[in-house]
N, C-alpha and C positions, 0 to 999 in steps of 0.2 A: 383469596389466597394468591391466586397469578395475579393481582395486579402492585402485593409486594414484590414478588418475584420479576417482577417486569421493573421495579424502582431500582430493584437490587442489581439487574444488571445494565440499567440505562447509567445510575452511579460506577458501576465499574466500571463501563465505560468511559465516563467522563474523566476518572482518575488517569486511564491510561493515556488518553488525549492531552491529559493536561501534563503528566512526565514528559509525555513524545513533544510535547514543546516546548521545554526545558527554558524556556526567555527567550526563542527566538521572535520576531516580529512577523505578523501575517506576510508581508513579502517574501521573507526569507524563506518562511514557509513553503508559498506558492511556487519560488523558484526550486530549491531540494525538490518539490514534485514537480513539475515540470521536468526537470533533469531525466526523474525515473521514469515519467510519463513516455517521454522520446526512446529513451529505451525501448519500452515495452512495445512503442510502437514498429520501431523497425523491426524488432524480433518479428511483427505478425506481417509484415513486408515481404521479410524474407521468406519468411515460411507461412503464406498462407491459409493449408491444410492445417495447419497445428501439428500437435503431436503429444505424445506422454507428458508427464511432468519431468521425467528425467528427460528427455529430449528437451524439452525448454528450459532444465537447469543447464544443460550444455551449452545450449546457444548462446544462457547468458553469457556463462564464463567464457567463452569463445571472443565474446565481444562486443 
């Protein structure tokens, strides 16, 4: 029985994978993350301790 369960959600994942790329091309792709990758990075630059997740939704929005 898990290992429908396990089909049933490696397929919904695939679905989602495949809307989240809507026709862009693998580049396109890798650049959009890339983009958010730099973000994320600097946010842990700045703030190396971390912190809550409301603290790091601020940070984002901060900038």
């Amino acid at each position: 029985m898990s290992g429908y369960i396990l089909y049933l959600f490696l397929g919904v994942l695939g679905v989602i994978f495949w809307r989240a790329r809507a026709g862009r091309t693998l580049d396109r792709l890798l650049d959009d993350g890339d983009h958010l990758h730099r973000r994320v990075l600097a946010i842990g630059k700045n703030h190396p301790k971390g912190g809550t997740w409301a603290d790091h939704k601020r940070w984002r929005a901060e900038g």
